[in-house]
N, C-alpha and C positions, 0 to 999 in steps of 0.2 A: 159209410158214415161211422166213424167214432164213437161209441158209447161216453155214456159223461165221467165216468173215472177217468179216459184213457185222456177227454180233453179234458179234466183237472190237472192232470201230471202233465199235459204236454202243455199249459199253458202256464204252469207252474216253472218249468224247465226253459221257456220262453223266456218268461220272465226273471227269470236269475241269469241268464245267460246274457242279457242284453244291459245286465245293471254289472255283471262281475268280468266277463268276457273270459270266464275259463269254463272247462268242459263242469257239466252239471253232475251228482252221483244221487243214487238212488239215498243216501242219509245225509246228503243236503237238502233234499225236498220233504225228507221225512221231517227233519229240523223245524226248520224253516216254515213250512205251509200245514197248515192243521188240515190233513184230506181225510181223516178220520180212518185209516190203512196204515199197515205196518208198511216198515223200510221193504222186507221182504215182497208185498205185492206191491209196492213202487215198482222195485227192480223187475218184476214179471212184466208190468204193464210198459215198461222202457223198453224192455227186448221186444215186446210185439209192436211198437211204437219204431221200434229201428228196421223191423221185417216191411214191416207196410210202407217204411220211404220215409218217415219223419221225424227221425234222429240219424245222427252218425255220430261213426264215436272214432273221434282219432285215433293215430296208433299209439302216440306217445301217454296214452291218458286211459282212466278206468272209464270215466264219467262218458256223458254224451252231449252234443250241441244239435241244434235244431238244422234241418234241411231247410230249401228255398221252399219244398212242397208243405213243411211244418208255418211257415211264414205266412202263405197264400193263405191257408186255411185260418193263420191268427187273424190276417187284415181283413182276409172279407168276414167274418163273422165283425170285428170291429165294427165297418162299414157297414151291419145290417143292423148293428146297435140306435137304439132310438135317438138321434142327436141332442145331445147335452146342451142344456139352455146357456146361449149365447155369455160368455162372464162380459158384460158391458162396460165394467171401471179397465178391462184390460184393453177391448175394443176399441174406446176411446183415448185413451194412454196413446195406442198405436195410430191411431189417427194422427192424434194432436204431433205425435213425432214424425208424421209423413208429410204434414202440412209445412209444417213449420222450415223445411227447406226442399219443400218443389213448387213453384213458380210455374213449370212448363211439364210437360208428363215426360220428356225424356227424364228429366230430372226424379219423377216421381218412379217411376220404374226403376233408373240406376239405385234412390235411395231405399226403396224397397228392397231388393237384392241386398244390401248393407243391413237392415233392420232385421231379416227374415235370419239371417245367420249371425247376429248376436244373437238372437232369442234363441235359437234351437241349437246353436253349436258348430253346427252341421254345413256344409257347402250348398251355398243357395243359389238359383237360377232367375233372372226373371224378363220374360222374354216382348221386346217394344212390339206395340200394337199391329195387327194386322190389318191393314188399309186400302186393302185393292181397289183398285178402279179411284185413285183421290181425288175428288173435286176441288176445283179452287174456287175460294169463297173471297179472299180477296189480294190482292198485288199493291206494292209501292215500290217507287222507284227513287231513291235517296242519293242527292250528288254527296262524296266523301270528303273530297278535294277534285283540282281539276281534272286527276289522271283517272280516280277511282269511283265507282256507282255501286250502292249497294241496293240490294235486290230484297226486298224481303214478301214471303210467298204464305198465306195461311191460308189451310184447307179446312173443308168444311167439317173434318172431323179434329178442328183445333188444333192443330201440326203448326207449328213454327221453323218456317226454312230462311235461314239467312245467306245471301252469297254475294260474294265481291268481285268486279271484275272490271278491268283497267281497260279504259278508251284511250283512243291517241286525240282526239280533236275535245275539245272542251264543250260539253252540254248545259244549258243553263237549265235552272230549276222551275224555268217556264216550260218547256221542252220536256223534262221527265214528269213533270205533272200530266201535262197534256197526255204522253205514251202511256202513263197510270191510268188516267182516267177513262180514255180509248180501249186499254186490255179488259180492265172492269167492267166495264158497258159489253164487251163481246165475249170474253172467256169467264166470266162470271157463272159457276155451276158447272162447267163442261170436268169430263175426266180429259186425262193425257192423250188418252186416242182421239176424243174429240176434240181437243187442243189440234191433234198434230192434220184432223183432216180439215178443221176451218184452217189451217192456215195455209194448205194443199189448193184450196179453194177460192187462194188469193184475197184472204180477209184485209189486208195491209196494201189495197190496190187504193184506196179512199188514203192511207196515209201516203203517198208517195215519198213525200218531202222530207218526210223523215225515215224510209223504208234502210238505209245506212246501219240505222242507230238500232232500227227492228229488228235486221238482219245477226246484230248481235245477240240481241235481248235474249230473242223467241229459243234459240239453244238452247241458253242458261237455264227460261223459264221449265224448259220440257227437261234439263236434267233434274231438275230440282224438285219438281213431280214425281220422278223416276225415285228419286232418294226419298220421297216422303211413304213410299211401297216400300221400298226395304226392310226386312224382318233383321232385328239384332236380334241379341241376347247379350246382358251382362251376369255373370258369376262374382260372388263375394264369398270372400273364408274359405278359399280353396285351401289354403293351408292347412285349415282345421283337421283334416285326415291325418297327420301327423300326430294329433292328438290323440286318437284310437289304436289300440296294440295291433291288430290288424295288418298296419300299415307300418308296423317296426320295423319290414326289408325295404331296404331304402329303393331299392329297383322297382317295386309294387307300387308305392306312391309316388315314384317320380312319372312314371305310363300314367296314373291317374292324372295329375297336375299337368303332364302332355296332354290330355283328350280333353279336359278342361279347358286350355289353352285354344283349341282350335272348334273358334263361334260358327264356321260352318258344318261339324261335325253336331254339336250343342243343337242346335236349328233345325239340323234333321233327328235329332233322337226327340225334342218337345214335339215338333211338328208329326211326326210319326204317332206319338203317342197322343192315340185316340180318346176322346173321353167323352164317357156315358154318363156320366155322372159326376156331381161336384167335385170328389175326389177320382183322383185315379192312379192307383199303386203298380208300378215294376219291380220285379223282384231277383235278385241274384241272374241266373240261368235265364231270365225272362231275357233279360238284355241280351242285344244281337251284339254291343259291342267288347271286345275282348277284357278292354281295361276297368270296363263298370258292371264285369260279370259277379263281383263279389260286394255289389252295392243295391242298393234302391233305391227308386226316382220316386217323389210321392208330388204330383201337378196336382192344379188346381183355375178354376179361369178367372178373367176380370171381363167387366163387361162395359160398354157403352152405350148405355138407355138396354135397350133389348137384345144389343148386337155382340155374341163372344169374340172379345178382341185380341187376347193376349193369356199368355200362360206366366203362372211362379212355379217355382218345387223348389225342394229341397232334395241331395242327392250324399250319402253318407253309407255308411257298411249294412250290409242287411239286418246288424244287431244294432238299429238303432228305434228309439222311442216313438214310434209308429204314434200312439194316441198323441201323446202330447202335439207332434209334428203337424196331423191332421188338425188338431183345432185350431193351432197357429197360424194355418196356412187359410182354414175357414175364417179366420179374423180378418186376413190381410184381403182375401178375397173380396168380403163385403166394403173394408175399406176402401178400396183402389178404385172399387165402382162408385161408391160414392162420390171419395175426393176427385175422379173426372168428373159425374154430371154434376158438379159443380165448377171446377174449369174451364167448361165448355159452356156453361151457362144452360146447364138442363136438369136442374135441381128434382129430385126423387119428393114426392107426394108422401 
């Protein structure tokens, strides 16, 4: 453990180095931060600061910049910090701009991802709910014209699936009522497997007359469960890394904006990343993947009533604004849970 000079100067060096992003010297911290110590035992406490693992000092430069091991030890002290009282006028700002165009929660998650990276700068993640086992809560079956039926599918955790699909014979709207109101009465509540074994079970033996028309539907119905399980993720402001010197070799940020690009690579670094806690920070080296080795992922969850359903973060250079990030992410968190149970018609107390 650190004595408190060594983390005055190493948090002092943190902190200039994540606002200037050039190597730090021991008479810019003398400058700069009143540590009550001359320039001289700066520089002493730097060198033993670089032995232990928690500076490095380039070759082209006097100064030094922080390790991924100097970082760990800045976030988790952050995180053991006593949470800072909620700013409410900010809370609700972000609300009111989350409202005010999502309608349905795909929406509310793509516009989050949009939101989360104006506010912080930074490349943001925010990854659609996790839904296993969907239940379907209810079914309609909508004529288009004569050729086309559209299918629209809501499950009990509020998912909206819409799907189209072309008949050759003409159905009247007596007909798709009837098949609605028949799936609602039977598949009401069931997941996909129960779906797929009542109908194993010859549930559509009482409709014969119309078994034709069923024999369509019931696919569509069981793909469109299948897609309501589906894990995305959308990213916003990948570009933004362009905007940090870091990423000035244009080959460095373009491997970024490729691993960025590919949602099943994204899917398993969120889903990988465990979390204990409200927050949860990755750091440089922590990453398994090559391209996001000189970044940090900072998740956080959203919830449905009781249930963790989905992840946000934010993902930028390891020199990036860690506090600020973290409360932003805290805001958005409680948002998202909110504006669902309200959505879904399950308003918080």
């Amino acid at each position: 453990m650190l004595d408190d000079r060594k983390l005055k100067v190493l948090h002092a060096i943190i902190n200039s180095y994540i606002i200037k992003a050039e190597p730090v010297g021991s008479r810019t911290i003398s400058k700069q931060y009143d540590l009550g110590v001359s320039s001289a035992t700066i520089r002493n406490e730097m060198s033993d600061l670089e032995e232990l693992g928690y500076l490095n000092k380039p070759h082209t430069s006097a100064g030094r910049v922080p390790s991924d091991k100097a970082y760990r030890l800045y976030v988790d002290q952050l995180l053991k910090l006593e949470k800072r009282k909620m700013d409410m006028k900010k809370k609700e700002m972000i609300k009111k701009a989350l409202i005010e165009e999502s309608q349905e929660i795909d929406e509310l998650i793509r516009n989050s991802a949009k939101i989360i990276s104006a506010i912080t700068s930074y490349t943001s993640l925010a990854m659609s709910p996790q839904l296993k086992e969907s239940r379907l809560k209810h079914i309609q079956l909508l004529p288009i014209d004569e050729a086309e039926i559209l299918v629209i599918l809501v499950s009990e955790s509020g998912i909206v699936k819409n799907t189209m699909f072309k008949v050759e014979e003409n159905i009247s709207q007596d007909q798709l009522s009837t098949i609605s109101n028949f799936l609602n009465h039977k598949l009401k509540g069931m997941s996909m497997d129960e779906i797929d074994r009542t109908i194993d079970d010859g549930l559509f033996k009482e409709m014969y007359e119309l078994k034709n028309i069923l024999d369509r539907i019931i696919p569509i119905i069981s793909k469109s469960l299948e897609d309501m399980d589906e894990v995305d993720v959308y990213a916003d402001g990948v570009t933004n890394i362009f905007n940090f010197p870091e990423y000035a070799d244009l080959d460095r940020a373009r491997s970024f904006i490729s691993f960025m690009e590919d949602k099943d690579l994204l899917i398993e670094v969120l889903l990988g990343d465990t979390l204990e806690g409200d927050i949860e920070i990755t750091i440089g080296s922590e990453n398994i993947y090559e391209p996001i080795k000189d970044c940090s992922l900072i998740t956080t969850t959203y919830r449905l009533g009781d249930m963790t359903i989905g992840k946000i973060g934010v993902i930028g250079p390891t020199r990036m604004e860690y506090f600020r990030v973290i409360n932003a992410l805290r805001l958005f968190s409680v948002n998202m849970t909110e504006i669902l149970d309200m959505l879904l018609g399950n308003p918080r107390v």
